[in-house]
MMTF fields as JSON, N, C-alpha, C and O atoms, coordinates in Angstrom:
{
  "mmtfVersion": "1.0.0",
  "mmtfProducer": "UNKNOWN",
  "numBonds": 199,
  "numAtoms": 200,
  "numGroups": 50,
  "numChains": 1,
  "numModels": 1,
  "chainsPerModel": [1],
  "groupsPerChain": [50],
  "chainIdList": ["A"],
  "bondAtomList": [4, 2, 8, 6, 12, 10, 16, 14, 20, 18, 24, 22, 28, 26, 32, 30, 36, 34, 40, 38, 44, 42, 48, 46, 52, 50, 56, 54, 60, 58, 64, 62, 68, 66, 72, 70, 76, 74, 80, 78, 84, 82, 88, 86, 92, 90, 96, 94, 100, 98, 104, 102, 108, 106, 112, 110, 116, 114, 120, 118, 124, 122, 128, 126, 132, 130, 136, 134, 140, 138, 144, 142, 148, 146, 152, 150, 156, 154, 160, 158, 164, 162, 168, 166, 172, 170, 176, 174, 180, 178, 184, 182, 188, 186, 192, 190, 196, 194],
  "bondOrderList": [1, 1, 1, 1, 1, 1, 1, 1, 1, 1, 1, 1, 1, 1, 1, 1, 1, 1, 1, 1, 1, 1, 1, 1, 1, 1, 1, 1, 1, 1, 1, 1, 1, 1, 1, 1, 1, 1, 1, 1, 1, 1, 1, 1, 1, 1, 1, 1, 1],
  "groupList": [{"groupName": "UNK", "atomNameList": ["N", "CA", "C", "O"], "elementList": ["N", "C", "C", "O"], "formalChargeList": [0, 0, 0, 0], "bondAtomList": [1, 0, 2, 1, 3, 2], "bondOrderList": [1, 1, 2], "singleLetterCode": "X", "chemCompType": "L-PEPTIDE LINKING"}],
  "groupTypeList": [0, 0, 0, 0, 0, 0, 0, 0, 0, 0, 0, 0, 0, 0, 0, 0, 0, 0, 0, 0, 0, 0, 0, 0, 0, 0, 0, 0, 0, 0, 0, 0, 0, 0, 0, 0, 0, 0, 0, 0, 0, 0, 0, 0, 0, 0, 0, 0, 0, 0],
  "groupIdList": [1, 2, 3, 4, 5, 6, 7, 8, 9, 10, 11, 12, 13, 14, 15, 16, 17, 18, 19, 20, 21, 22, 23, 24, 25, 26, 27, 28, 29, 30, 31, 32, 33, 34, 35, 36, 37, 38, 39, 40, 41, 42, 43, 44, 45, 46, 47, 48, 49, 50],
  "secStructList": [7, 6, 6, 2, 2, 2, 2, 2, 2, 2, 2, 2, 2, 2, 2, 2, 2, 2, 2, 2, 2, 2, 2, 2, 2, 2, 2, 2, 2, 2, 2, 2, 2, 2, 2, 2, 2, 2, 2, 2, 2, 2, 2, 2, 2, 2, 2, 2, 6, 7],
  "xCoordList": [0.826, 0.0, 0.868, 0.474, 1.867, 2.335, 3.661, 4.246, 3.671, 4.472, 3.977, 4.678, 2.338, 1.808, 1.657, 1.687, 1.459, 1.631, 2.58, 2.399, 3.8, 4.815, 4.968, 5.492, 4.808, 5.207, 3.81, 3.964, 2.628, 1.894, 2.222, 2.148, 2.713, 3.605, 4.73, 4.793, 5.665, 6.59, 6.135, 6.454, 5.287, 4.503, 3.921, 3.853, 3.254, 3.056, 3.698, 3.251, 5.238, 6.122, 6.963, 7.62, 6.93, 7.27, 6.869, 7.664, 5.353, 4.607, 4.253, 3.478, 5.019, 4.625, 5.884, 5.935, 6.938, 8.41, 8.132, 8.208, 7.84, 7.215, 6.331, 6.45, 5.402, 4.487, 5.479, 5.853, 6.14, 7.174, 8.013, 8.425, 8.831, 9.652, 9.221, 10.046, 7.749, 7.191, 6.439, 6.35, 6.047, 5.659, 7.106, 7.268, 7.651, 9.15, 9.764, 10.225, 9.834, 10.169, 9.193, 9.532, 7.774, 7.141, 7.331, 7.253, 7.683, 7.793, 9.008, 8.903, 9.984, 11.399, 10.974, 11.743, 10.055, 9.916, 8.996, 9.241, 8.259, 7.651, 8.533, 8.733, 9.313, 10.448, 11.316, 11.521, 11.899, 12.049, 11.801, 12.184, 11.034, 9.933, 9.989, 10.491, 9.37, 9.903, 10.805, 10.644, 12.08, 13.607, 13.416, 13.583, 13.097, 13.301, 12.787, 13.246, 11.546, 10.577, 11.261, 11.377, 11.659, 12.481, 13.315, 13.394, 14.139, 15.744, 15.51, 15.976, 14.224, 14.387, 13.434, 13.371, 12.996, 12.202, 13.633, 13.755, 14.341, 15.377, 16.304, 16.512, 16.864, 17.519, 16.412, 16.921, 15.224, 14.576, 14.452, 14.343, 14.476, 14.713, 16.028, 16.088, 17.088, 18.404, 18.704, 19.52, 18.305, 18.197, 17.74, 18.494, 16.627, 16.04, 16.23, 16.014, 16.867, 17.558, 19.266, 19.958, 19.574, 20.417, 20.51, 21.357],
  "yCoordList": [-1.195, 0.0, 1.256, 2.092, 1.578, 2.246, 2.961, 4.039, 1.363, 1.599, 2.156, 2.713, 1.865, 2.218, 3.915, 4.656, 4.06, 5.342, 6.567, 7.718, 5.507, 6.386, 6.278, 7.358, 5.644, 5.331, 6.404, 6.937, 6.629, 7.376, 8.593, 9.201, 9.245, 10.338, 10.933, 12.086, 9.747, 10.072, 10.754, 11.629, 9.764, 10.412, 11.233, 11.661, 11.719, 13.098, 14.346, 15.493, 13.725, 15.299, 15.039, 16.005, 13.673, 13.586, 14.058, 14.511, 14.292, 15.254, 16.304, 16.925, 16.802, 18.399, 18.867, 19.872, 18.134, 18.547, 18.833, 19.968, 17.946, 18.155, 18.971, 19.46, 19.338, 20.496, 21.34, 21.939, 21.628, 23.203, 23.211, 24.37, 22.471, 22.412, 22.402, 22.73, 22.071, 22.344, 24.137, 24.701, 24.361, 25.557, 27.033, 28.234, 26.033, 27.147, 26.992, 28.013, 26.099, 26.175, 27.093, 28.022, 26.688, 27.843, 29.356, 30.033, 29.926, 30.748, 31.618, 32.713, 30.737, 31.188, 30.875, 31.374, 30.252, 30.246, 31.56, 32.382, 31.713, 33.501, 34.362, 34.872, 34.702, 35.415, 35.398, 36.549, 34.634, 34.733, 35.407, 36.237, 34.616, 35.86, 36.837, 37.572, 37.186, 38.581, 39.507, 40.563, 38.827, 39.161, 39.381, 40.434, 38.33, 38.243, 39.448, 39.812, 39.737, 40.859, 42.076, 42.915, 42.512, 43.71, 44.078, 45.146, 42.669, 42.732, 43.451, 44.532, 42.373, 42.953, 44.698, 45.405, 44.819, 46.307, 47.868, 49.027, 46.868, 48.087, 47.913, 49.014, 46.919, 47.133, 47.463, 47.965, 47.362, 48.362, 49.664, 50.612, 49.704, 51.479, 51.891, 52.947, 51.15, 51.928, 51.786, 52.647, 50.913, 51.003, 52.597, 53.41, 52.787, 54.071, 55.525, 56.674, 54.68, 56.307, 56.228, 57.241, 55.562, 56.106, 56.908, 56.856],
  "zCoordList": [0.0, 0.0, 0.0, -0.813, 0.65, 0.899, -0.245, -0.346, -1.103, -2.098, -3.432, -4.277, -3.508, -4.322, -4.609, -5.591, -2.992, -2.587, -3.312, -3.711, -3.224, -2.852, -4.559, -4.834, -5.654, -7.093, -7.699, -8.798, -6.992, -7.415, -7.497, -8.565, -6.174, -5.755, -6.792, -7.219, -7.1, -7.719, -9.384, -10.189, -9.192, -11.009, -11.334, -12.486, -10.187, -10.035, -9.77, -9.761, -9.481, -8.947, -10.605, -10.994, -11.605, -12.68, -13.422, -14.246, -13.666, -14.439, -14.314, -15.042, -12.928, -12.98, -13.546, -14.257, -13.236, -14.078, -15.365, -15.837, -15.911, -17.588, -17.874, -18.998, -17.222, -17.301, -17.091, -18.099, -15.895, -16.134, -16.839, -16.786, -17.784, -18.923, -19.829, -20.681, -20.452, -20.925, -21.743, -22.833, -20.159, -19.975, -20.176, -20.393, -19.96, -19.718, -21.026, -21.536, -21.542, -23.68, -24.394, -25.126, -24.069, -24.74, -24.826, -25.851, -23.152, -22.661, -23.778, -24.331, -23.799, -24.346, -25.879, -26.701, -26.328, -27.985, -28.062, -28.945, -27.43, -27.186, -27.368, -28.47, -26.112, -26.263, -27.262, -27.646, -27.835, -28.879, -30.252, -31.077, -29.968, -31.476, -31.45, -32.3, -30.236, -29.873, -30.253, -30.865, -29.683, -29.917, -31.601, -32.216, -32.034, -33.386, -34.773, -35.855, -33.897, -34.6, -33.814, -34.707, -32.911, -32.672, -33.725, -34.331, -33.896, -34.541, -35.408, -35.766, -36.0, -37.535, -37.816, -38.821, -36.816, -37.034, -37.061, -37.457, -36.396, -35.607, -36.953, -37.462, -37.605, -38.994, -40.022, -41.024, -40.099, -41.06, -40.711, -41.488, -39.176, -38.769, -39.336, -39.964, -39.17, -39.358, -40.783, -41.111, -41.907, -43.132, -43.542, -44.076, -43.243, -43.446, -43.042, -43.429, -41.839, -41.522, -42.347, -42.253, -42.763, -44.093, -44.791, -45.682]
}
C-alpha cells in the first residue's frame, strides 16, 4: 500500500516537471519571437535612416 503510494507520488512530482519544462520552452519560444521581430524592425529602422 504504501508503495503504491509512494510510485503514485513520484509520477506526479514527474509530471509536474514536464508540465514546467514544458511551460518554460514555450515561454522562451515567445520570447524569442519577440527578440526576433524587434531585430528585424530596428535594422529596417536603421536602413532608413540612411
Amino acid at each position: 500500500m504504501a508503495l503504491e503510494q509512494t510510485i503514485v507520488l513520484v509520477l506526479y512530482i514527474l509530471l509536474g516537471a514536464v508540465a514546467g519544462m514544458i511551460y518554460a520552452l514555450r515561454r522562451i519560444f515567445i520570447l524569442e519571437r519577440r527578440i526576433l521581430e524587434l531585430d528585424s524592425k530596428l535594422v529596417a529602422a536603421l536602413k532608413r535612416r540612411r
